[in-house]
C-alpha positions as CSV (number, residue, x, y, z in Angstrom):
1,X,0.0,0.0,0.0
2,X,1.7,3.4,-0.8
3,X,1.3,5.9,2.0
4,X,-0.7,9.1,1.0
5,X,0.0,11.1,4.1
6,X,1.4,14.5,3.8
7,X,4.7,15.4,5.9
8,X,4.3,18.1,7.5
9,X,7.1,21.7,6.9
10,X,10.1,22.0,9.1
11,X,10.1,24.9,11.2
12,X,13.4,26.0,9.7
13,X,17.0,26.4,11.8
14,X,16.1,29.8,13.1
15,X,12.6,29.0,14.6
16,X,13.7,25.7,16.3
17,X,17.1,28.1,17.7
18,X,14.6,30.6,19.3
19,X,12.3,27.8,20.8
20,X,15.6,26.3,22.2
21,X,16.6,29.9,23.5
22,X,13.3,30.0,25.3
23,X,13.6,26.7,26.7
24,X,17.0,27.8,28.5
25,X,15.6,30.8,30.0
26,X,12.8,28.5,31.2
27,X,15.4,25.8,32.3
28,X,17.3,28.6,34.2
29,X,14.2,29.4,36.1
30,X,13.7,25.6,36.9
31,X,17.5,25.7,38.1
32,X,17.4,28.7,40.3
33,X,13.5,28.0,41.8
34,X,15.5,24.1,42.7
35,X,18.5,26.2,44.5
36,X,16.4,28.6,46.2
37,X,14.5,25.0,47.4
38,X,17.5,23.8,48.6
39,X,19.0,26.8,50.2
40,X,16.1,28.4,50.9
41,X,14.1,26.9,53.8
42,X,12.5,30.3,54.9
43,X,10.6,29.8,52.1
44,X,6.8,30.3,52.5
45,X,5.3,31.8,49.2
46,X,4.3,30.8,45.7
47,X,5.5,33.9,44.7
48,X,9.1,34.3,44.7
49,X,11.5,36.0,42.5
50,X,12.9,32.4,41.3
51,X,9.1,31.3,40.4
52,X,9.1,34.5,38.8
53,X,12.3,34.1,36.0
54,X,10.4,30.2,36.2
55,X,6.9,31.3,35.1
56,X,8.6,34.2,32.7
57,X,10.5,31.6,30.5
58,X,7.0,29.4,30.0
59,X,5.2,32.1,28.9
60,X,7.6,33.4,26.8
61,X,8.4,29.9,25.5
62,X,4.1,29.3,25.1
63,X,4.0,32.7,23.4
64,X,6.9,32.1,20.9
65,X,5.3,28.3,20.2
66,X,2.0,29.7,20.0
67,X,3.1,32.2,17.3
68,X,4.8,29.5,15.2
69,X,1.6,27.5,14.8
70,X,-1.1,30.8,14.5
71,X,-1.8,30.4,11.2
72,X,-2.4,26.4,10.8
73,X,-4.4,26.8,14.4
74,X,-6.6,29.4,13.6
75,X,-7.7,28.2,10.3
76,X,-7.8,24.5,11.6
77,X,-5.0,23.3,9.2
78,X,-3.6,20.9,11.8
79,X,-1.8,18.7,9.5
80,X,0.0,21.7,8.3
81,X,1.3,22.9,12.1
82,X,5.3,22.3,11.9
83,X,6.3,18.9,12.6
84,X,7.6,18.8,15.8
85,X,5.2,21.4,17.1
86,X,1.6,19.7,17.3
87,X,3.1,17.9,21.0
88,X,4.0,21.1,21.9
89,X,0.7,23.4,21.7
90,X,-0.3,20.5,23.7
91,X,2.5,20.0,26.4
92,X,1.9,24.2,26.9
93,X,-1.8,23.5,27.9
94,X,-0.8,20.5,30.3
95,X,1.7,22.9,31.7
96,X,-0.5,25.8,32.5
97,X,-2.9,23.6,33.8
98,X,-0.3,22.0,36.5
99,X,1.1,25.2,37.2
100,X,-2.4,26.5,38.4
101,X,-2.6,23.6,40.2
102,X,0.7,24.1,41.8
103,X,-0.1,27.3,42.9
104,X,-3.3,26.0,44.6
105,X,-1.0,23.1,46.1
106,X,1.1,25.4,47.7
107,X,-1.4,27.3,49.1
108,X,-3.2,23.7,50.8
109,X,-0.5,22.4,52.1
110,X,2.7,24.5,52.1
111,X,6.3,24.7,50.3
112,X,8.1,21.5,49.8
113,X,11.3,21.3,51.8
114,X,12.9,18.2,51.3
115,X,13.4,15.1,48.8
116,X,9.0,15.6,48.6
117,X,9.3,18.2,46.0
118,X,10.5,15.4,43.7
119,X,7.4,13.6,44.0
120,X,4.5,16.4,44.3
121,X,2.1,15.5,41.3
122,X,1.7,18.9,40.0
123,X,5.6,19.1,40.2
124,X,5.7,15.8,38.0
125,X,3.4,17.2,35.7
126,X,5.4,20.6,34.9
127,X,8.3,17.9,34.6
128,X,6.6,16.1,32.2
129,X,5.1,18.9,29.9
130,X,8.3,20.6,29.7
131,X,10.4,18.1,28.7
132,X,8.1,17.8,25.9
133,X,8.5,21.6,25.0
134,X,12.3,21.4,25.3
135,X,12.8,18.2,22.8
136,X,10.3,20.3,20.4
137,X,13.6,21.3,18.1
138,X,14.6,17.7,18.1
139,X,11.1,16.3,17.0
140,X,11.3,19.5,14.0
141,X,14.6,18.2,13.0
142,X,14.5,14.8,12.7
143,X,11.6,15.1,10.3
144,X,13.5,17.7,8.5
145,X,15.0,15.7,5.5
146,X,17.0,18.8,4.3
147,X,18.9,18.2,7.1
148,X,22.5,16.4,5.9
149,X,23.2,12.7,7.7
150,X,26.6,14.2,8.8
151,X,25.7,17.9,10.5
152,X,28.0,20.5,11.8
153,X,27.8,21.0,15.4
154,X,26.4,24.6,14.9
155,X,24.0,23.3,12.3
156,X,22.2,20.8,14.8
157,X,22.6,23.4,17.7
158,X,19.4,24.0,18.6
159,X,18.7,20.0,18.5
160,X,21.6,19.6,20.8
161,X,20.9,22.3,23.2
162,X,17.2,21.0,23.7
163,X,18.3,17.7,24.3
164,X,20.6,18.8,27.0
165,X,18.4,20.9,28.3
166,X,15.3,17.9,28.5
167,X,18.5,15.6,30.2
168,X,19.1,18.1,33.0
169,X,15.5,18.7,33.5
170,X,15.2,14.8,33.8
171,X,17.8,14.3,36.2
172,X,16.3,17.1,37.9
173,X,13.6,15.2,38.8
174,X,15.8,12.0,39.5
175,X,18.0,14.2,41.8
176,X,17.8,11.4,44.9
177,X,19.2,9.0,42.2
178,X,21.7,11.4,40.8
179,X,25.8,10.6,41.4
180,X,27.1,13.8,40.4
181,X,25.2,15.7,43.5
182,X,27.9,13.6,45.7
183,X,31.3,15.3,46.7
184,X,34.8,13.7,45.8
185,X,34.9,12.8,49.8
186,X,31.1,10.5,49.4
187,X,32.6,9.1,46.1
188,X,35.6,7.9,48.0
189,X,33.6,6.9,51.4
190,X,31.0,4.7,49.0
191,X,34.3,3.1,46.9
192,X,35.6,1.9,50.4
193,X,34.5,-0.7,53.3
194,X,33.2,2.5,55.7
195,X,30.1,2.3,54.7
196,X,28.5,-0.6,52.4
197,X,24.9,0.5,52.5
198,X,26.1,3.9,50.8
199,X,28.4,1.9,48.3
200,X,25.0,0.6,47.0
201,X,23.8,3.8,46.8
202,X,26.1,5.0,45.1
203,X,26.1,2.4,42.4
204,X,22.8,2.8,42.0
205,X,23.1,6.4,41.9
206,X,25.6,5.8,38.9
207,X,22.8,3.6,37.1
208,X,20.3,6.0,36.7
209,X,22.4,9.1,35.7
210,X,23.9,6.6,33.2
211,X,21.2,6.0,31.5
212,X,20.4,9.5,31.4
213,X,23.1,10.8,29.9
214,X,23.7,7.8,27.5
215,X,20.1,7.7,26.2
216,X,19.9,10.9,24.3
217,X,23.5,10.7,22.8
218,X,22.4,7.4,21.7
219,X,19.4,8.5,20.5
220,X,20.8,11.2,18.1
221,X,23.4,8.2,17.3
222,X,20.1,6.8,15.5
223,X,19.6,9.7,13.4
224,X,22.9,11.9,12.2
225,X,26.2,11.4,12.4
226,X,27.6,12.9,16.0
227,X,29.6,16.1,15.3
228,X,31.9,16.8,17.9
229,X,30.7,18.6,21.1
230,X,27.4,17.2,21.6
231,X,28.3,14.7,24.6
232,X,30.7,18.1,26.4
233,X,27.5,20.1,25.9
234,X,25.3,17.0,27.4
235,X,27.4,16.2,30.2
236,X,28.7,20.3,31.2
237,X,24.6,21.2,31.1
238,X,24.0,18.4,33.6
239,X,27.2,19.3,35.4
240,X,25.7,22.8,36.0
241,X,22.5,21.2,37.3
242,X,24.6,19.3,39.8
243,X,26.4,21.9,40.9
244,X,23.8,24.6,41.2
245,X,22.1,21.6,43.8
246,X,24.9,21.0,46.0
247,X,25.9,24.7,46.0
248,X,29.0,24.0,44.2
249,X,30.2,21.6,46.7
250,X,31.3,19.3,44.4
251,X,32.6,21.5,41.9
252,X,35.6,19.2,41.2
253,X,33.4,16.4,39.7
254,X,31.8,18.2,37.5
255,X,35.1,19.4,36.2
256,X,35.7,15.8,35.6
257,X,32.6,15.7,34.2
258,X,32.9,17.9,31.8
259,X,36.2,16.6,31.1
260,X,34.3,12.7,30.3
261,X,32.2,14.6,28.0
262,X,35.4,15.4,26.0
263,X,36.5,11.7,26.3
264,X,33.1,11.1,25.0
265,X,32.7,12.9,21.7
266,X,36.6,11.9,20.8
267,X,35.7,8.0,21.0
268,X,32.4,9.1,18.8
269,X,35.1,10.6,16.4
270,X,36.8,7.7,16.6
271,X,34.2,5.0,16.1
272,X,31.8,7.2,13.9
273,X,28.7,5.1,15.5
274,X,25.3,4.7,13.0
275,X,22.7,2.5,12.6
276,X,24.4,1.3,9.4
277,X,27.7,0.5,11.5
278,X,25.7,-1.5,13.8
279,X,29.1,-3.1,15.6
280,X,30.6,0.3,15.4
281,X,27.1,1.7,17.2
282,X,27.2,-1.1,19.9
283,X,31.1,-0.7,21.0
284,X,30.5,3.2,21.4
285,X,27.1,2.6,23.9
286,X,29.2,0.0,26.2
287,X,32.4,2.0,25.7
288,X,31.1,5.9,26.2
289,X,29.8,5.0,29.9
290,X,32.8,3.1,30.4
291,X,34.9,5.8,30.0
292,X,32.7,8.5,31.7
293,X,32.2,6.6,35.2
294,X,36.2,5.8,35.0
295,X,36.9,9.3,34.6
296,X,34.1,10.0,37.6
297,X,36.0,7.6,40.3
298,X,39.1,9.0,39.0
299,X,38.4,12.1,39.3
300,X,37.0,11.8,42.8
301,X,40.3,9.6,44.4
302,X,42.4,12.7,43.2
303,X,40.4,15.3,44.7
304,X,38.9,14.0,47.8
305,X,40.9,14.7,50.9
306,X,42.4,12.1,53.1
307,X,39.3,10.3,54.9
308,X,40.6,7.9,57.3
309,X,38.4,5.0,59.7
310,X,38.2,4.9,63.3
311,X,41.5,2.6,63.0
312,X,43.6,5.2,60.7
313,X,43.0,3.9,57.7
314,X,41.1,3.8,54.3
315,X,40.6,0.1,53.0
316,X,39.5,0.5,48.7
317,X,37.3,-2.1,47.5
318,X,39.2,-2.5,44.3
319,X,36.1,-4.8,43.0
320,X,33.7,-2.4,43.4
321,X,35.9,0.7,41.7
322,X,37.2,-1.5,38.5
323,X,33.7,-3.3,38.1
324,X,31.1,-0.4,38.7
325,X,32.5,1.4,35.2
326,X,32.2,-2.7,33.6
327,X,28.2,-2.4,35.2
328,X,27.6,0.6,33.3
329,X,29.1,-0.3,29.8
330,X,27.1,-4.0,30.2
331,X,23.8,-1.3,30.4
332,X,24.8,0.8,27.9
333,X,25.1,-2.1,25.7
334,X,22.0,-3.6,26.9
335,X,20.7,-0.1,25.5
336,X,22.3,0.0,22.1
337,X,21.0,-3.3,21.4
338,X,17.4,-2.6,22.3
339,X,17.3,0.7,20.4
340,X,18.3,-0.9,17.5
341,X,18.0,-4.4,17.3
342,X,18.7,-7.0,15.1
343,X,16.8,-9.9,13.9
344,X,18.5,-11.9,11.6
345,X,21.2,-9.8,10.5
346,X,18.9,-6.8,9.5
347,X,18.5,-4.2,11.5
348,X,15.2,-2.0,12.2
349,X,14.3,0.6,9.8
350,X,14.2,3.9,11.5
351,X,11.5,6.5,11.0
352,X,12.2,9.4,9.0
Protein backbone atom coordinates (compact mmCIF):
# COMPACT_ATOMS: atom_id res chain seq x y z
CA UNK A 1 0.00 0.00 0.00
CA UNK A 2 1.73 3.42 -0.85
CA UNK A 3 1.27 5.95 2.05
CA UNK A 4 -0.74 9.09 1.02
CA UNK A 5 -0.02 11.14 4.15
CA UNK A 6 1.37 14.51 3.79
CA UNK A 7 4.68 15.36 5.88
CA UNK A 8 4.33 18.08 7.50
CA UNK A 9 7.08 21.67 6.91
CA UNK A 10 10.06 22.04 9.10
CA UNK A 11 10.06 24.93 11.23
CA UNK A 12 13.41 25.97 9.68
CA UNK A 13 17.02 26.42 11.85
CA UNK A 14 16.05 29.81 13.09
CA UNK A 15 12.58 29.02 14.62
CA UNK A 16 13.74 25.71 16.34
CA UNK A 17 17.05 28.08 17.69
CA UNK A 18 14.56 30.62 19.33
CA UNK A 19 12.35 27.76 20.77
CA UNK A 20 15.58 26.25 22.18
CA UNK A 21 16.58 29.87 23.48
CA UNK A 22 13.27 29.98 25.35
CA UNK A 23 13.64 26.68 26.69
CA UNK A 24 17.03 27.81 28.52
CA UNK A 25 15.57 30.83 29.96
CA UNK A 26 12.82 28.47 31.24
CA UNK A 27 15.36 25.80 32.33
CA UNK A 28 17.32 28.64 34.17
CA UNK A 29 14.19 29.43 36.08
CA UNK A 30 13.67 25.62 36.91
CA UNK A 31 17.47 25.68 38.09
CA UNK A 32 17.37 28.66 40.33
CA UNK A 33 13.53 28.05 41.79
CA UNK A 34 15.50 24.15 42.75
CA UNK A 35 18.52 26.20 44.53
CA UNK A 36 16.40 28.63 46.17
CA UNK A 37 14.47 25.01 47.42
CA UNK A 38 17.51 23.81 48.58
CA UNK A 39 19.02 26.75 50.23
CA UNK A 40 16.12 28.45 50.95
CA UNK A 41 14.13 26.86 53.78
CA UNK A 42 12.51 30.25 54.94
CA UNK A 43 10.62 29.78 52.07
CA UNK A 44 6.83 30.26 52.51
CA UNK A 45 5.26 31.77 49.23
CA UNK A 46 4.28 30.76 45.74
CA UNK A 47 5.47 33.91 44.65
CA UNK A 48 9.14 34.29 44.74
CA UNK A 49 11.51 35.97 42.49
CA UNK A 50 12.92 32.38 41.27
CA UNK A 51 9.11 31.33 40.36
CA UNK A 52 9.08 34.47 38.82
CA UNK A 53 12.25 34.06 35.98
CA UNK A 54 10.39 30.19 36.24
CA UNK A 55 6.94 31.26 35.06
CA UNK A 56 8.64 34.23 32.72
CA UNK A 57 10.48 31.59 30.52
CA UNK A 58 7.01 29.41 30.05
CA UNK A 59 5.16 32.13 28.90
CA UNK A 60 7.56 33.42 26.79
CA UNK A 61 8.40 29.87 25.46
CA UNK A 62 4.11 29.33 25.07
CA UNK A 63 3.96 32.65 23.43
CA UNK A 64 6.87 32.14 20.85
CA UNK A 65 5.29 28.28 20.15
CA UNK A 66 2.03 29.75 20.00
CA UNK A 67 3.09 32.20 17.29
CA UNK A 68 4.79 29.50 15.18
CA UNK A 69 1.59 27.55 14.76
CA UNK A 70 -1.10 30.81 14.50
CA UNK A 71 -1.79 30.40 11.21
CA UNK A 72 -2.39 26.39 10.84
CA UNK A 73 -4.35 26.75 14.37
CA UNK A 74 -6.57 29.38 13.60
CA UNK A 75 -7.69 28.21 10.29
CA UNK A 76 -7.76 24.53 11.64
CA UNK A 77 -4.98 23.30 9.22
CA UNK A 78 -3.60 20.87 11.81
CA UNK A 79 -1.76 18.72 9.46
CA UNK A 80 -0.05 21.71 8.29
CA UNK A 81 1.34 22.90 12.05
CA UNK A 82 5.25 22.29 11.90
CA UNK A 83 6.34 18.90 12.61
CA UNK A 84 7.65 18.80 15.81
CA UNK A 85 5.24 21.44 17.14
CA UNK A 86 1.64 19.66 17.28
CA UNK A 87 3.13 17.92 20.96
CA UNK A 88 3.97 21.06 21.91
CA UNK A 89 0.70 23.36 21.72
CA UNK A 90 -0.34 20.55 23.72
CA UNK A 91 2.49 19.99 26.44
CA UNK A 92 1.90 24.16 26.86
CA UNK A 93 -1.80 23.48 27.87
CA UNK A 94 -0.79 20.49 30.33
CA UNK A 95 1.66 22.88 31.69
CA UNK A 96 -0.55 25.79 32.47
CA UNK A 97 -2.86 23.58 33.80
CA UNK A 98 -0.31 22.05 36.46
CA UNK A 99 1.13 25.16 37.24
CA UNK A 100 -2.39 26.47 38.38
CA UNK A 101 -2.61 23.57 40.20
CA UNK A 102 0.74 24.10 41.84
CA UNK A 103 -0.13 27.26 42.87
CA UNK A 104 -3.27 25.98 44.63
CA UNK A 105 -1.00 23.05 46.07
CA UNK A 106 1.11 25.38 47.73
CA UNK A 107 -1.38 27.33 49.09
CA UNK A 108 -3.15 23.70 50.79
CA UNK A 109 -0.49 22.36 52.09
CA UNK A 110 2.72 24.46 52.11
CA UNK A 111 6.35 24.67 50.30
CA UNK A 112 8.08 21.47 49.81
CA UNK A 113 11.26 21.34 51.80
CA UNK A 114 12.92 18.19 51.26
CA UNK A 115 13.42 15.11 48.79
CA UNK A 116 9.00 15.59 48.57
CA UNK A 117 9.25 18.16 45.97
CA UNK A 118 10.53 15.45 43.71
CA UNK A 119 7.40 13.58 43.98
CA UNK A 120 4.54 16.41 44.32
CA UNK A 121 2.15 15.49 41.33
CA UNK A 122 1.74 18.85 40.04
CA UNK A 123 5.57 19.12 40.17
CA UNK A 124 5.70 15.81 37.98
CA UNK A 125 3.36 17.20 35.69
CA UNK A 126 5.41 20.60 34.95
CA UNK A 127 8.29 17.92 34.57
CA UNK A 128 6.61 16.11 32.17
CA UNK A 129 5.08 18.92 29.94
CA UNK A 130 8.28 20.57 29.74
CA UNK A 131 10.42 18.09 28.65
CA UNK A 132 8.06 17.84 25.86
CA UNK A 133 8.47 21.61 25.03
CA UNK A 134 12.30 21.39 25.29
CA UNK A 135 12.76 18.22 22.83
CA UNK A 136 10.34 20.34 20.41
CA UNK A 137 13.59 21.31 18.10
CA UNK A 138 14.55 17.73 18.06
CA UNK A 139 11.11 16.28 16.96
CA UNK A 140 11.25 19.47 13.96
CA UNK A 141 14.64 18.21 12.98
CA UNK A 142 14.54 14.82 12.74
CA UNK A 143 11.60 15.07 10.34
CA UNK A 144 13.50 17.71 8.51
CA UNK A 145 14.99 15.73 5.45
CA UNK A 146 16.97 18.76 4.26
CA UNK A 147 18.91 18.18 7.08
CA UNK A 148 22.45 16.40 5.92
CA UNK A 149 23.15 12.75 7.66
CA UNK A 150 26.55 14.24 8.81
CA UNK A 151 25.70 17.91 10.51
CA UNK A 152 28.01 20.46 11.80
CA UNK A 153 27.80 21.00 15.38
CA UNK A 154 26.44 24.56 14.86
CA UNK A 155 23.98 23.31 12.33
CA UNK A 156 22.18 20.79 14.80
CA UNK A 157 22.63 23.36 17.74
CA UNK A 158 19.36 24.00 18.58
CA UNK A 159 18.69 20.01 18.55
CA UNK A 160 21.59 19.59 20.82
CA UNK A 161 20.87 22.26 23.16
CA UNK A 162 17.25 21.00 23.71
CA UNK A 163 18.27 17.75 24.30
CA UNK A 164 20.57 18.81 26.99
CA UNK A 165 18.36 20.93 28.31
CA UNK A 166 15.32 17.90 28.52
CA UNK A 167 18.49 15.57 30.24
CA UNK A 168 19.14 18.13 33.04
CA UNK A 169 15.51 18.71 33.51
CA UNK A 170 15.21 14.79 33.83
CA UNK A 171 17.77 14.29 36.24
CA UNK A 172 16.30 17.09 37.95
CA UNK A 173 13.59 15.16 38.76
CA UNK A 174 15.75 12.04 39.52
CA UNK A 175 18.01 14.24 41.76
CA UNK A 176 17.76 11.43 44.88
CA UNK A 177 19.21 9.02 42.22
CA UNK A 178 21.70 11.39 40.76
CA UNK A 179 25.77 10.55 41.35
CA UNK A 180 27.08 13.75 40.44
CA UNK A 181 25.25 15.72 43.53
CA UNK A 182 27.91 13.59 45.65
CA UNK A 183 31.29 15.35 46.66
CA UNK A 184 34.83 13.74 45.81
CA UNK A 185 34.87 12.78 49.78
CA UNK A 186 31.10 10.54 49.35
CA UNK A 187 32.63 9.06 46.12
CA UNK A 188 35.63 7.90 47.99
CA UNK A 189 33.59 6.94 51.36
CA UNK A 190 30.96 4.66 49.01
CA UNK A 191 34.35 3.11 46.88
CA UNK A 192 35.58 1.85 50.41
CA UNK A 193 34.50 -0.73 53.28
CA UNK A 194 33.18 2.46 55.70
CA UNK A 195 30.06 2.27 54.75
CA UNK A 196 28.50 -0.63 52.39
CA UNK A 197 24.95 0.52 52.53
CA UNK A 198 26.10 3.87 50.85
CA UNK A 199 28.42 1.93 48.28
CA UNK A 200 25.03 0.64 46.97
CA UNK A 201 23.81 3.78 46.83
CA UNK A 202 26.07 5.03 45.10
CA UNK A 203 26.14 2.44 42.41
CA UNK A 204 22.80 2.81 42.02
CA UNK A 205 23.06 6.37 41.89
CA UNK A 206 25.57 5.78 38.92
CA UNK A 207 22.81 3.58 37.13
CA UNK A 208 20.32 6.01 36.72
CA UNK A 209 22.44 9.13 35.73
CA UNK A 210 23.87 6.63 33.22
CA UNK A 211 21.20 5.95 31.53
CA UNK A 212 20.44 9.51 31.44
CA UNK A 213 23.08 10.79 29.86
CA UNK A 214 23.71 7.76 27.54
CA UNK A 215 20.15 7.66 26.22
CA UNK A 216 19.88 10.90 24.31
CA UNK A 217 23.51 10.65 22.81
CA UNK A 218 22.40 7.38 21.69
CA UNK A 219 19.36 8.54 20.46
CA UNK A 220 20.78 11.22 18.09
CA UNK A 221 23.43 8.19 17.31
CA UNK A 222 20.10 6.82 15.53
CA UNK A 223 19.60 9.66 13.36
CA UNK A 224 22.90 11.91 12.19
CA UNK A 225 26.18 11.37 12.39
CA UNK A 226 27.60 12.89 16.04
CA UNK A 227 29.61 16.14 15.32
CA UNK A 228 31.86 16.82 17.85
CA UNK A 229 30.70 18.57 21.09
CA UNK A 230 27.40 17.16 21.55
CA UNK A 231 28.34 14.72 24.56
CA UNK A 232 30.66 18.10 26.36
CA UNK A 233 27.54 20.08 25.88
CA UNK A 234 25.29 17.00 27.40
CA UNK A 235 27.36 16.22 30.16
CA UNK A 236 28.73 20.30 31.19
CA UNK A 237 24.64 21.25 31.09
CA UNK A 238 23.99 18.38 33.62
CA UNK A 239 27.22 19.35 35.39
CA UNK A 240 25.72 22.78 36.02
CA UNK A 241 22.54 21.16 37.29
CA UNK A 242 24.60 19.34 39.80
CA UNK A 243 26.41 21.95 40.94
CA UNK A 244 23.82 24.62 41.18
CA UNK A 245 22.08 21.60 43.75
CA UNK A 246 24.94 21.04 45.95
CA UNK A 247 25.86 24.72 46.01
CA UNK A 248 29.01 24.00 44.17
CA UNK A 249 30.23 21.63 46.73
CA UNK A 250 31.28 19.34 44.41
CA UNK A 251 32.56 21.47 41.85
CA UNK A 252 35.63 19.19 41.17
CA UNK A 253 33.35 16.43 39.73
CA UNK A 254 31.80 18.18 37.52
CA UNK A 255 35.08 19.39 36.22
CA UNK A 256 35.71 15.81 35.65
CA UNK A 257 32.63 15.66 34.18
CA UNK A 258 32.89 17.91 31.80
CA UNK A 259 36.18 16.60 31.10
CA UNK A 260 34.26 12.73 30.31
CA UNK A 261 32.17 14.59 28.01
CA UNK A 262 35.40 15.36 25.98
CA UNK A 263 36.52 11.74 26.29
CA UNK A 264 33.13 11.11 25.00
CA UNK A 265 32.67 12.87 21.72
CA UNK A 266 36.57 11.94 20.76
CA UNK A 267 35.73 7.99 21.02
CA UNK A 268 32.45 9.05 18.82
CA UNK A 269 35.06 10.55 16.36
CA UNK A 270 36.77 7.74 16.64
CA UNK A 271 34.24 4.98 16.08
CA UNK A 272 31.85 7.23 13.93
CA UNK A 273 28.67 5.11 15.54
CA UNK A 274 25.31 4.69 13.00
CA UNK A 275 22.75 2.52 12.64
CA UNK A 276 24.45 1.32 9.41
CA UNK A 277 27.72 0.50 11.52
CA UNK A 278 25.71 -1.48 13.83
CA UNK A 279 29.14 -3.11 15.61
CA UNK A 280 30.65 0.29 15.43
CA UNK A 281 27.11 1.67 17.20
CA UNK A 282 27.19 -1.11 19.87
CA UNK A 283 31.12 -0.66 20.97
CA UNK A 284 30.54 3.20 21.40
CA UNK A 285 27.10 2.58 23.91
CA UNK A 286 29.21 0.02 26.23
CA UNK A 287 32.43 2.05 25.72
CA UNK A 288 31.07 5.92 26.23
CA UNK A 289 29.76 5.04 29.94
CA UNK A 290 32.84 3.06 30.43
CA UNK A 291 34.94 5.80 30.02
CA UNK A 292 32.74 8.53 31.69
CA UNK A 293 32.17 6.58 35.15
CA UNK A 294 36.16 5.85 34.99
CA UNK A 295 36.88 9.25 34.64
CA UNK A 296 34.14 10.01 37.57
CA UNK A 297 35.96 7.56 40.26
CA UNK A 298 39.15 9.01 38.99
CA UNK A 299 38.37 12.15 39.28
CA UNK A 300 37.02 11.77 42.82
CA UNK A 301 40.35 9.61 44.44
CA UNK A 302 42.43 12.70 43.21
CA UNK A 303 40.37 15.26 44.67
CA UNK A 304 38.93 14.03 47.81
CA UNK A 305 40.87 14.73 50.95
CA UNK A 306 42.40 12.11 53.10
CA UNK A 307 39.30 10.25 54.92
CA UNK A 308 40.57 7.91 57.31
CA UNK A 309 38.39 4.97 59.69
CA UNK A 310 38.22 4.88 63.32
CA UNK A 311 41.48 2.62 63.00
CA UNK A 312 43.58 5.24 60.69
CA UNK A 313 43.01 3.87 57.68
CA UNK A 314 41.12 3.76 54.33
CA UNK A 315 40.57 0.13 52.99
CA UNK A 316 39.49 0.47 48.67
CA UNK A 317 37.35 -2.09 47.52
CA UNK A 318 39.17 -2.48 44.30
CA UNK A 319 36.09 -4.77 43.03
CA UNK A 320 33.71 -2.38 43.39
CA UNK A 321 35.88 0.72 41.67
CA UNK A 322 37.15 -1.54 38.49
CA UNK A 323 33.74 -3.34 38.15
CA UNK A 324 31.14 -0.39 38.74
CA UNK A 325 32.49 1.38 35.24
CA UNK A 326 32.24 -2.73 33.59
CA UNK A 327 28.22 -2.45 35.17
CA UNK A 328 27.60 0.61 33.34
CA UNK A 329 29.11 -0.30 29.78
CA UNK A 330 27.06 -4.05 30.21
CA UNK A 331 23.80 -1.30 30.44
CA UNK A 332 24.82 0.77 27.87
CA UNK A 333 25.13 -2.08 25.73
CA UNK A 334 22.01 -3.64 26.94
CA UNK A 335 20.71 -0.10 25.52
CA UNK A 336 22.27 0.01 22.09
CA UNK A 337 21.05 -3.30 21.41
CA UNK A 338 17.41 -2.60 22.30
CA UNK A 339 17.28 0.67 20.36
CA UNK A 340 18.32 -0.92 17.46
CA UNK A 341 17.95 -4.38 17.30
CA UNK A 342 18.70 -6.96 15.12
CA UNK A 343 16.81 -9.88 13.93
CA UNK A 344 18.49 -11.93 11.64
CA UNK A 345 21.25 -9.80 10.48
CA UNK A 346 18.85 -6.81 9.47
CA UNK A 347 18.50 -4.24 11.55
CA UNK A 348 15.16 -2.04 12.22
CA UNK A 349 14.30 0.63 9.83
CA UNK A 350 14.16 3.88 11.52
CA UNK A 351 11.51 6.52 10.96
CA UNK A 352 12.20 9.37 8.97
Amino acid sequence: MVSTAVARPAAGYRTNLVTALLGAWLTVGLLLDTWAHNNKPELESFFTPWHGVFYTGFFATAAWIGWTVRGPLLEKRYAQIPAGYGAAVVAVGVFALCAFGDMMWHLTFGIEQTIDILFSPTHLGLGASMVTILLTPVRSAWADRSLPAAPSLGRLLPSVASTALAATVTLLFLQYANAFTHGSGDVVVALSTMDQGFTADLVTDMVVTNLVLLLPILTLARRWTLPFGVATVLYAAAATLSAAVTDFDNWELMLGMVAAGVAVDLLARWLDPSPQRLVRFRVFAAAAPLVTWAIYIATAYLTSPPLYNPDGRVEAMPEVYTGAPIVQALLGLLVGILLIPDFGGRTTKISE
